[in-house]
N, C-alpha and C positions, 0 to 999 in steps of 0.2 A: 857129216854135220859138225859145224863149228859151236864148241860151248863158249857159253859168257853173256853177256847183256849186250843188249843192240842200245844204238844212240836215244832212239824212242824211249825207250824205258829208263833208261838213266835221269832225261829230259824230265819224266815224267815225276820219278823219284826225289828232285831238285824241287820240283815243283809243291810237291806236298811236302816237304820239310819245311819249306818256304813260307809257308800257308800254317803252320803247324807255328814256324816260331814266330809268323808277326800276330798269331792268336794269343801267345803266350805274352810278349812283351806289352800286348795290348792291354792282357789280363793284371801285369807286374806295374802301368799305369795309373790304371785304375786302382788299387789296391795303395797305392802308395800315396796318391789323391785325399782318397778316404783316410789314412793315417793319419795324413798332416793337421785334414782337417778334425779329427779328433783330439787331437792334440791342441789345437788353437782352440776348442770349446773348454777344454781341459783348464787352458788357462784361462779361457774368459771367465770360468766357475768359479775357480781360485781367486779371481780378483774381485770377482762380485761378492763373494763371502769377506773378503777384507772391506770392502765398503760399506758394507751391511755393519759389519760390526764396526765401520766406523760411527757410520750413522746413528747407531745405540748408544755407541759411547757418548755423541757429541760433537766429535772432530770434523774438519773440515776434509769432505771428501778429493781424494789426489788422486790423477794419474799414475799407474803403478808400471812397472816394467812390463809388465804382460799386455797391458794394452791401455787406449782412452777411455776415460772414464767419464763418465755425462750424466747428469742428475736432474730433476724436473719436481716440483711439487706438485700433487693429487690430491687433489678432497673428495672423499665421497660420503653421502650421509647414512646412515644407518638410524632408521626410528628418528629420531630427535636429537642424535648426536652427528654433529660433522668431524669425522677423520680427517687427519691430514698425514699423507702419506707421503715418501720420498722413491721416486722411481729410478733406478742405477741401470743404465745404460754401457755395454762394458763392448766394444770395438778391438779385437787382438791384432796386433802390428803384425801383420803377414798376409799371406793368399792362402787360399781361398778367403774374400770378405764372409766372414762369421759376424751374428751380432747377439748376446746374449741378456738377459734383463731380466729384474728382480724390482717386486716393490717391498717395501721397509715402513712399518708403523710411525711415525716419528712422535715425540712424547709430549 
């Protein structure tokens, strides 16, 4: 009787490695997707806190490096007093489209 691996089994062996690594790179995909896109919420955050506190200050809201920045005025009434709020739309220049939003008291 002859030792070693028959063709079949070799075949077969290629076969689940194969199955094994396109699960793996599917998984290293994915994984890398979701970073990006944390990262681009990351900055939309950081840019909405800069606009926030522009908007406190006074200043004229800008586009920042991280992304487009888009502003809307809000009224809502509360009792007998109408609010007017300022609503920051923050858009991050890349992929996945993220879109993050904050409203801001205005005075």
């Amino acid at each position: 009787m002859k030792s070693g691996f028959t063709f079949l089994e070799v075949l077969v062996a290629l076969l689940i490695a194969g199955l094994v690594a396109g699960v793996l790179l599917h998984a290293n995909g994915v994984a890398a997707r979701a970073r990006r896109r944390a990262d681009l919420l990351d900055q939309a955050r950081l840019a909405l806190q800069c606009a926030a506190a522009d908007v406190r200050l006074g200043l004229p809201v800008e586009d920042t490096a991280a992304g487009r920045v888009s502003s809307a005025s809000v009224e809502t009434e509360s009792g007998t007093n109408t609010l007017l709020w300022r609503r920051l739309d923050v858009t991050p220049a890349g992929r996945p489209p993220v879109r993050a939003s904050v409203c801001v008291r205005e005075q």
